[in-house]
Residue frames relative to the residue before (quaternion, step in Angstrom):
aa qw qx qy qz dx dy dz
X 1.0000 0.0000 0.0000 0.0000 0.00 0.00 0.00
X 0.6717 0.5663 -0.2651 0.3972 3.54 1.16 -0.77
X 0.7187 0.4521 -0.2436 0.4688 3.05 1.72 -0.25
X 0.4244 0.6938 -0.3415 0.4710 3.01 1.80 0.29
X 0.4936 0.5629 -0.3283 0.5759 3.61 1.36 -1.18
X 0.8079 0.5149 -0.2487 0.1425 3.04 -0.58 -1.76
X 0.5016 0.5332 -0.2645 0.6278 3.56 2.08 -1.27
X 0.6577 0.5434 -0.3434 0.3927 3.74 0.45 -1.04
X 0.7900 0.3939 -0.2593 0.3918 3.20 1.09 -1.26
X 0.3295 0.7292 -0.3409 0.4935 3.57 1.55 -0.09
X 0.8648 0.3527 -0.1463 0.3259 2.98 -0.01 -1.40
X 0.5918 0.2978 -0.4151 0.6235 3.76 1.45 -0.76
X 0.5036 0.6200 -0.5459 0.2529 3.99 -0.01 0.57
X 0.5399 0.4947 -0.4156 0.5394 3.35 1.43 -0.41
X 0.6724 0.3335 -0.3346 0.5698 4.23 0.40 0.09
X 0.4583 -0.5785 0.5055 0.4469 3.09 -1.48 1.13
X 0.8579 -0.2844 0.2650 0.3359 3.12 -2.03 -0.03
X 0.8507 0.4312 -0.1750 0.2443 3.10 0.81 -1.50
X 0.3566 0.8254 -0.0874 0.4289 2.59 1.80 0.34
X 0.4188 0.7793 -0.2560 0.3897 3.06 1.67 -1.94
X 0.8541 0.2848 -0.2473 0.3581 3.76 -0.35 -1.89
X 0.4754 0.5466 -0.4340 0.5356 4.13 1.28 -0.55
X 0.6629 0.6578 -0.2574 0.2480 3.67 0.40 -0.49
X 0.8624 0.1184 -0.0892 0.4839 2.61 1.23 -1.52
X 0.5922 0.4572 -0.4675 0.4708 2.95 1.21 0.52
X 0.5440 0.3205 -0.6432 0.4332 3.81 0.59 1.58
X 0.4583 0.5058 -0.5774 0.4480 3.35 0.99 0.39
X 0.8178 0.3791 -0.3119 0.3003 3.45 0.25 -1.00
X 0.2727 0.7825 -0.3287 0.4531 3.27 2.02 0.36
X 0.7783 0.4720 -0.1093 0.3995 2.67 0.24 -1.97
X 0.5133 0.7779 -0.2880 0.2201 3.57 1.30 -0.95
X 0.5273 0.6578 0.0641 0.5340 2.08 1.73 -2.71
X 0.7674 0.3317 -0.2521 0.4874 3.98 0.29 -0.39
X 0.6405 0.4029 -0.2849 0.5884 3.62 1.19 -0.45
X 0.6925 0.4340 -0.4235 0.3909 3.47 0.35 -0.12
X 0.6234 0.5022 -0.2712 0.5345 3.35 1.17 -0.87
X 0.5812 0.4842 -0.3026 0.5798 3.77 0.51 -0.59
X 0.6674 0.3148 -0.4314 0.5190 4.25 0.20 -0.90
X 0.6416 0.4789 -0.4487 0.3971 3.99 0.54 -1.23
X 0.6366 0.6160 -0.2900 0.3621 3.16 0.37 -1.28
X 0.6547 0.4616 -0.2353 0.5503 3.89 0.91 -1.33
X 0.8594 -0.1405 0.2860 0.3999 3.26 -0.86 -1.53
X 0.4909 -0.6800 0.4866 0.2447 3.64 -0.83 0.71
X 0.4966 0.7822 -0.2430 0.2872 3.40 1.09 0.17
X 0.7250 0.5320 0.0322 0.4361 1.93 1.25 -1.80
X 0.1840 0.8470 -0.1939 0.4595 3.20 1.87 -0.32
X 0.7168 0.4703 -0.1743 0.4844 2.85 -0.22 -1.82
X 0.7109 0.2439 -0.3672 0.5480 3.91 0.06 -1.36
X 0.4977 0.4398 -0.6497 0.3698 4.03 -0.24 -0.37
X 0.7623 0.5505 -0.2926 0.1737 3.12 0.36 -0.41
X 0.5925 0.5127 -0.2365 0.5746 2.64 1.72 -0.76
X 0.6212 0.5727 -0.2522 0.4717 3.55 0.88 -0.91
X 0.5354 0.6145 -0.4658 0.3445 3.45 0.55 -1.24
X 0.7075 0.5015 -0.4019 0.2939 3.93 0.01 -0.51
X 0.6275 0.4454 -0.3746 0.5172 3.48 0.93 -1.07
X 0.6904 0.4484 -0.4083 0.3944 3.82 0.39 -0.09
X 0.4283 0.4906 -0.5410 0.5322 4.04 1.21 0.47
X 0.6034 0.4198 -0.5439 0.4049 3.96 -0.24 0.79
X 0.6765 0.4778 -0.2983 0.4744 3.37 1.09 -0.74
X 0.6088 0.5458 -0.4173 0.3966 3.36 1.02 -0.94
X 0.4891 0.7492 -0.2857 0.3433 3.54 1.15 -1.38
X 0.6544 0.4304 -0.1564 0.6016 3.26 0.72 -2.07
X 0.5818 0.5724 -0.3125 0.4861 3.82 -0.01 -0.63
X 0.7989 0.2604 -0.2032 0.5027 3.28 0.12 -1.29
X 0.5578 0.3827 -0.4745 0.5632 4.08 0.67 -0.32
X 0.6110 0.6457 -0.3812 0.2538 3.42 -0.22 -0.70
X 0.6763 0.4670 -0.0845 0.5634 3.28 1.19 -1.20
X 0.8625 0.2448 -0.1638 0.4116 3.08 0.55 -0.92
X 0.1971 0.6136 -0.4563 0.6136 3.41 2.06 1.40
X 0.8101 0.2747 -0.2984 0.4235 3.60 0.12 -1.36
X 0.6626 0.4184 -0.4857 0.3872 3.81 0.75 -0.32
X 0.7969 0.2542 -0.3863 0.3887 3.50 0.49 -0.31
X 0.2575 0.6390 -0.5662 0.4526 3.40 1.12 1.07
X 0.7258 0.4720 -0.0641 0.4963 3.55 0.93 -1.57
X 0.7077 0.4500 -0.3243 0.4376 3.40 0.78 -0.04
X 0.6661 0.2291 -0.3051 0.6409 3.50 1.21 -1.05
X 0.5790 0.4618 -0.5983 0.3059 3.95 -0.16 0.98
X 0.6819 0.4458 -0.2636 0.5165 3.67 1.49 -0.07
């Protein structure tokens, strides 16, 4: 799993920082459109969401801070 981060964290290093939370949440988009599309296709395919489905709890992570920066960005400006 630690090597799952570490590739994740690699990869939002090529974008500046501020950048990071727009990132992962079209990865975690994109997630959302491939899962629906594999269910949606073949039940097989399933099976690898399944298998896959972990490497995609770093993004969710990043996602989930990210959001929950801009609301309490937005809250203590009002």
């Amino acid at each position: 799993m630690d090597q799952i981060y570490s590739i994740y964290n690699q990869f939002l290093s090529y974008f500046p920082s501020n950048l990071h939370g727009i990132v992962s949440i079209a990865l975690a988009v994109l997630i959302v459109i491939g899962v629906f599309k594999v269910i949606k296709r073949e039940f097989i395919y399933l099976i690898l969401l399944v298998v896959l489905l972990p490497a995609s709890i770093p993004i969710l992570k990043n996602v989930w801070e990210s959001v929950s920066g801009i609301i309490k960005f937005l809250l203590s400006r009002g």
